[in-house]
C-alpha positions as a printed Julia matrix, in Angstrom:
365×3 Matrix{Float64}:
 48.62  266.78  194.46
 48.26  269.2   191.65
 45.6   268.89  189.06
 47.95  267.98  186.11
 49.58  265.65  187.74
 46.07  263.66  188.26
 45.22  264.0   184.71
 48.83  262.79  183.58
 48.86  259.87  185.64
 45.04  258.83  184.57
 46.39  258.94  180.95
 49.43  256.97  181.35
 46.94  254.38  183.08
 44.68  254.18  180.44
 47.62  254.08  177.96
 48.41  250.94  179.16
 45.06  249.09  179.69
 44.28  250.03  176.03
 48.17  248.71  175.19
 47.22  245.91  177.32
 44.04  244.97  174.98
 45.3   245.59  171.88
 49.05  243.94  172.37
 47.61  241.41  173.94
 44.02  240.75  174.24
 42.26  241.46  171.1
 43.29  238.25  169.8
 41.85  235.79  172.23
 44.79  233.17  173.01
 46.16  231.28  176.09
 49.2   233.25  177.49
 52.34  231.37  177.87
 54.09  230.93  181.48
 57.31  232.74  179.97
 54.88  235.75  178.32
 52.57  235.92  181.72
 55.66  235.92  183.52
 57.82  238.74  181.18
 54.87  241.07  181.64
 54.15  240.69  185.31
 57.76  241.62  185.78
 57.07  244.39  183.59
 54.44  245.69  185.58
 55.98  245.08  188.99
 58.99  247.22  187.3
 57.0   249.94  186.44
 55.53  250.15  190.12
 59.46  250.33  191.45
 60.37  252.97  189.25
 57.59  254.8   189.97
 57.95  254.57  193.26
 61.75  255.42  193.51
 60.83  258.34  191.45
 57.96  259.61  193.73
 60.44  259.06  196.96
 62.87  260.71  195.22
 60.52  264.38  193.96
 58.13  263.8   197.2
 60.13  263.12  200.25
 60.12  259.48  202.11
 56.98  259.8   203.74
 54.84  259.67  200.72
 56.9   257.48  199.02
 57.14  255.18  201.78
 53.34  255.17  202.58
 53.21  253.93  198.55
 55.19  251.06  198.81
 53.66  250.19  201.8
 50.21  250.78  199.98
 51.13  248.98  196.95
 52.4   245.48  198.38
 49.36  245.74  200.32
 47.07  245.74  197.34
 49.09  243.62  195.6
 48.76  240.95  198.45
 44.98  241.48  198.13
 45.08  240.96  194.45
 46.55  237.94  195.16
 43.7   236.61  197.5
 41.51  237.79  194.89
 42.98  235.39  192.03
 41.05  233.31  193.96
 37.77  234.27  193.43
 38.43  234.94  189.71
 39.23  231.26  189.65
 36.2   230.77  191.29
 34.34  232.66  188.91
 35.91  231.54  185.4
 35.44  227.8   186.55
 31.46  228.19  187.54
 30.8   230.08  183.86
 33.28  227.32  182.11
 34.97  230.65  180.22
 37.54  229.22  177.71
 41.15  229.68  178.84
 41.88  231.75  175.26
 38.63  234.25  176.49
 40.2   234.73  180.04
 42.39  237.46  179.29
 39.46  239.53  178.07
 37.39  239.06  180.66
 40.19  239.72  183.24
 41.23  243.11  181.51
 37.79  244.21  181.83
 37.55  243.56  185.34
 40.86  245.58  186.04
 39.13  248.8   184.09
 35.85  248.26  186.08
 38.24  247.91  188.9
 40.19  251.12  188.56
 36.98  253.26  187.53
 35.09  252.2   190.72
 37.83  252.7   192.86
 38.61  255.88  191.57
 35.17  256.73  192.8
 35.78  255.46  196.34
 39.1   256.69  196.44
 37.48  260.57  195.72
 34.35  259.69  198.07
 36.58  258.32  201.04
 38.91  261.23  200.62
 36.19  263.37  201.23
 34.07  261.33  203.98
 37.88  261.45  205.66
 37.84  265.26  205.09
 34.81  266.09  206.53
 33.98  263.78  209.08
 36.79  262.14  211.68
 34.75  259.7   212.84
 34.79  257.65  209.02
 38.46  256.57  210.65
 36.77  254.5   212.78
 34.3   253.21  210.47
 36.8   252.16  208.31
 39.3   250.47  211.12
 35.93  248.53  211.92
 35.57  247.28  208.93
 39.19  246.06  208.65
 39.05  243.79  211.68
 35.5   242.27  210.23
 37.34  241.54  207.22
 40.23  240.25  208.87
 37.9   238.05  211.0
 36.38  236.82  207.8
 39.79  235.83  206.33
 41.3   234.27  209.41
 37.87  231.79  210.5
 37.27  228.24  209.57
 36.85  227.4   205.92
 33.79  225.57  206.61
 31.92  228.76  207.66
 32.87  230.64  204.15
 29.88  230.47  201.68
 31.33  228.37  198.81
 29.12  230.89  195.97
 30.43  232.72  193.25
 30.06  236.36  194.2
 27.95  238.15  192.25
 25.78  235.3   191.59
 22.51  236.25  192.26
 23.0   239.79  190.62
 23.64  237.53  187.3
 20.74  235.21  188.34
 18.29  238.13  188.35
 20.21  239.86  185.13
 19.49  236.42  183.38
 15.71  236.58  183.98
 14.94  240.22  182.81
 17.54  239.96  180.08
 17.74  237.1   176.68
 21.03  235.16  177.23
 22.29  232.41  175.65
 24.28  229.58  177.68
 27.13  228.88  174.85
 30.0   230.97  174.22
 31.13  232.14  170.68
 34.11  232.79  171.0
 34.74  235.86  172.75
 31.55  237.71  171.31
 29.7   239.58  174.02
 26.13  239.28  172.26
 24.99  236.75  169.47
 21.65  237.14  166.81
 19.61  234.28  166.84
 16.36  234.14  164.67
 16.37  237.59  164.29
 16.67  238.21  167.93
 19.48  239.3   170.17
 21.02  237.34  173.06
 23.49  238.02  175.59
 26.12  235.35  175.92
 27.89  234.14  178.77
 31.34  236.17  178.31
 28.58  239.23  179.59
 27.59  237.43  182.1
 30.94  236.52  183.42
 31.72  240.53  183.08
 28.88  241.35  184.94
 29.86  239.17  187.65
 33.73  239.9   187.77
 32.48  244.0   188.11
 30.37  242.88  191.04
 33.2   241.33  192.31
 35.32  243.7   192.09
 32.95  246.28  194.15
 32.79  243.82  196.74
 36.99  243.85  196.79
 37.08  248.04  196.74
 34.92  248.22  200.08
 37.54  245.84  201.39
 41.06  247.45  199.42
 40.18  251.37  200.01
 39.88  251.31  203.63
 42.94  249.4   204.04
 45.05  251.64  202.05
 43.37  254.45  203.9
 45.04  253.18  206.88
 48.03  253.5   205.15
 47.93  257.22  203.68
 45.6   259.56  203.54
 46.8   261.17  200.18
 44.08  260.53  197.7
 46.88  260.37  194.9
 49.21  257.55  196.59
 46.0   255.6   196.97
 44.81  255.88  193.42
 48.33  255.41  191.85
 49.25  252.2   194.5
 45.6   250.41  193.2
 46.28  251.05  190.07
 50.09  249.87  189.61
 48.97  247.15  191.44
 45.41  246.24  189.08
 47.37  246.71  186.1
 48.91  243.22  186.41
 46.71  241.28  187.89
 45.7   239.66  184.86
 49.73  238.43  184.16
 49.89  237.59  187.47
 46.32  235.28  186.71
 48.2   233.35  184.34
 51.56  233.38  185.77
 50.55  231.83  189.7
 47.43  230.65  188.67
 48.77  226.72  189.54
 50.68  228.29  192.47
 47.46  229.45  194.36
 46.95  226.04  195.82
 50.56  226.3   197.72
 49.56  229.75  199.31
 47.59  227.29  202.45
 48.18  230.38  204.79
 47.94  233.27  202.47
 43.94  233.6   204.14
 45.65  234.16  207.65
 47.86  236.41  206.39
 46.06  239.14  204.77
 43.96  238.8   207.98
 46.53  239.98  210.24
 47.42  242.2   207.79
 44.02  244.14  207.41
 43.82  243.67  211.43
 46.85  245.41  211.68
 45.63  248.04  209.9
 42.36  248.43  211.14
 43.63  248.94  214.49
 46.03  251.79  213.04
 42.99  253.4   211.92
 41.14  252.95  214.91
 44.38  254.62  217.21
 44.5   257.74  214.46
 40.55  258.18  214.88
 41.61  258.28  218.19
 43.88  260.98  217.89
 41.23  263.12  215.73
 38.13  262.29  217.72
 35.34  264.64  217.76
 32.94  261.95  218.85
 30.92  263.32  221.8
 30.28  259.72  223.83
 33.62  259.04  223.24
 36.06  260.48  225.63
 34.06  263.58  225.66
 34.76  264.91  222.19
 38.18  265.28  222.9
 41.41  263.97  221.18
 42.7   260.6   222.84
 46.71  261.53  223.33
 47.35  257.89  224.6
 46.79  256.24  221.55
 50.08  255.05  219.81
 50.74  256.39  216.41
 52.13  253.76  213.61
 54.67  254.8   211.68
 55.11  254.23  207.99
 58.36  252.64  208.87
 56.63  250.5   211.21
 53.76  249.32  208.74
 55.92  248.31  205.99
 57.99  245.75  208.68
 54.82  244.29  209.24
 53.34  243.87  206.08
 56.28  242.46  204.12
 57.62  240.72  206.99
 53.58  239.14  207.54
 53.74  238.08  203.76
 57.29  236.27  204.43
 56.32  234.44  207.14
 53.42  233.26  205.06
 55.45  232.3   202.33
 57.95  230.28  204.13
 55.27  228.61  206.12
 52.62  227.57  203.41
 55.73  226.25  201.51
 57.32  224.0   204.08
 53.63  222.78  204.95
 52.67  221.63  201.51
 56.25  220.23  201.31
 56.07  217.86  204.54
 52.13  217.56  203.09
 53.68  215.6   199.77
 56.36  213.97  201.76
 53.1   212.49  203.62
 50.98  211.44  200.83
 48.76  214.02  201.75
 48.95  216.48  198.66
 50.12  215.36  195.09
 53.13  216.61  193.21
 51.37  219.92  192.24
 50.0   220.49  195.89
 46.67  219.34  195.55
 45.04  217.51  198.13
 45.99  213.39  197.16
 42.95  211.85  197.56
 42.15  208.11  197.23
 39.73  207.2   194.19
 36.57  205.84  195.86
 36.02  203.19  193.06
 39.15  201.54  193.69
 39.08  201.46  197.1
 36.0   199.48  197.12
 36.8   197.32  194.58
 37.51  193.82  196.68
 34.1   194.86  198.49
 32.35  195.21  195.13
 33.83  191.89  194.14
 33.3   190.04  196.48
 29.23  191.21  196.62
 29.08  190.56  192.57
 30.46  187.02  193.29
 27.99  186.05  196.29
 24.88  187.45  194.07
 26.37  185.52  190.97
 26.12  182.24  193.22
 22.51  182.41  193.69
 19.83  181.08  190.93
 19.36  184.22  188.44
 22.12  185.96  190.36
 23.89  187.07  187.09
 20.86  188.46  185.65
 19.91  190.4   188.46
 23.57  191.97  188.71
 22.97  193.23  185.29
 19.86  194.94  185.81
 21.27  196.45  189.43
């Protein structure tokens, strides 16, 4: 893709995170469903239209191999909501400060994958072999997805980077309001909205060494891979607020991506296979065999993946509240311990009240 092109695109992207900020983020406030929901269309509007567009000037291929890109990292935006939960719940950020912290997390996003997106281009470039190293780390990721929640380490990521940032650096553990350092006897502190930054950025590395190779397996045209993260970061903090109390409904969502990023890495894995120059492996010489995936073929699975996952998670959290199991908003219904026990507890109070002193010694248990 030509030069100008690049640069045009990277200014329309900035364009709108700085319209994003100052439209709706330099005033720190709660979205609304109905505004969270307006501009999420928006943004899913403006990835359409681009899309048609770049079909339309480039030829299906490319334009195909962005769609297919796109609802890909859209999907694993979605799985990423999660974490930001995660995150905004352990630092107790105010719901009116969320915005912020989520639009800075998008433009730490999109300049660190930028810089993946040039250094993968060029790894791809220049060695053949990086196909494999990227289909491997695929199917780890999709193994990491798809296994037992009990094995997942329930820590924010980024955690110990802001443990050590917190011992080396003053910090303060209140917010004020949405003020990113605060003077205190003459001294200046860091406050937790910083904090929270810090650790959303880390997250967000974490998510590129995940997103890039995925897309890679998608298209190896450095442009459809910047402009498919990027359409697809840019509203990720109106889709936050919009599906934030939907999240809990997604049961399978986990499973899905998994076979999705499997799927994937085992694409990448057959093209390596097709461009091998690896000496141990079938002599240095180009593996014919090896089925090649079609765009066509790619986008079938992915959207039809993420509609099977729909459908499912939905009827299982509907026969889950026909049970008893989850309450009306999906949740898991559980039974209040407290009231439970409560003839138990009775009927313990009443034998110790029987005894000489009994009431006394209640009181001071």
């Amino acid at each position: 893709m030509h030069l100008s092109v690049w640069l045009i695109s990277a200014a329309v992207v900035l364009g709108l995170v700085i319209f994003d900020f100052y439209a709706h983020v330099r005033t720190p406030h709660a979205p609304t469903f109905k505004e969270s929901a307006i501009w999420s269309a928006v943004y899913i509007a403006l990835a359409i239209i681009f899309g048609i567009v770049f079909l339309i000037v480039v030829g299906p291929e490319h334009g195909g191999e962005f769609f297919a890109g796109y609802i890909t990292e859209k999907s694993l935006s979605v799985d990423n909501l999660f974490v930001f939960l995660l995150i905004m719940t352990s630092f107790r950020v105010p719901r009116e400060n969320q915005q912020k912290v989520l639009l800075v997390g998008v433009a730490l996003a999109l300049v660190m994958r930028t810089a993946f997106i040039l250094l993968g281009a060029a790894a791809l470039n220049a060695w053949s072999w990086v196909f494999y190293l990227f289909g491997a780390i695929l199917l780890w990721t999709a193994w990491k997805q798809v296994k037992p929640e009990t094995e997942h380490e329930d820590k924010v990521p980024g955690g110990a980077v802001v443990a050590l940032f917190k011992k080396v650096v003053p910090t303060v553990d209140e917010y004020n309001s949405d003020r990113l350092t605060v003077k205190k006897n003459g001294k200046r502190f860091l406050t937790p909205m910083f904090l929270v930054m810090v650790a959303i950025g880390f997250t967000d590395l974490l998510f590129a060494l995940d997103s890039i190779p995925a897309i890679y397996g998608l298209t190896q045209e450095p442009y459809v891979v910047f402009m498919a993260n990027a359409l697809a970061l840019l509203g990720l903090r109106q889709l936050y607020f919009l599906i934030g109390g939907l999240l809990d409904r997604l049961v399978y969502l986990a499973q899905g991506l998994g076979v999705i990023l499997a799927f994937i890495g085992f694409k990448l894995i057959f093209h390596a296979m097709h461009v091998n120059e690896l000496s141990f492996i079938n002599g240095g010489k180009h593996i014919e065999w090896a089925p090649e995936i079609g765009i066509a073929t790619s986008l079938t699975v992915i959207i039809g993946t993420l509609a099977v996952v729909t459908v499912a998670s939905l009827w299982k959290t509907r026969r889950d509240a026909e049970r008893g199991i989850l309450d009306s908003d999906g949740r898991p219904d559980l039974p209040e311990p407290d009231r439970a026990d409560e003839p138990a507890v009775a009927a313990a109070d009443a034998a110790v009240a029987e005894k000489p002193g009994g009431s006394s010694q209640a009181h001071e248990s």
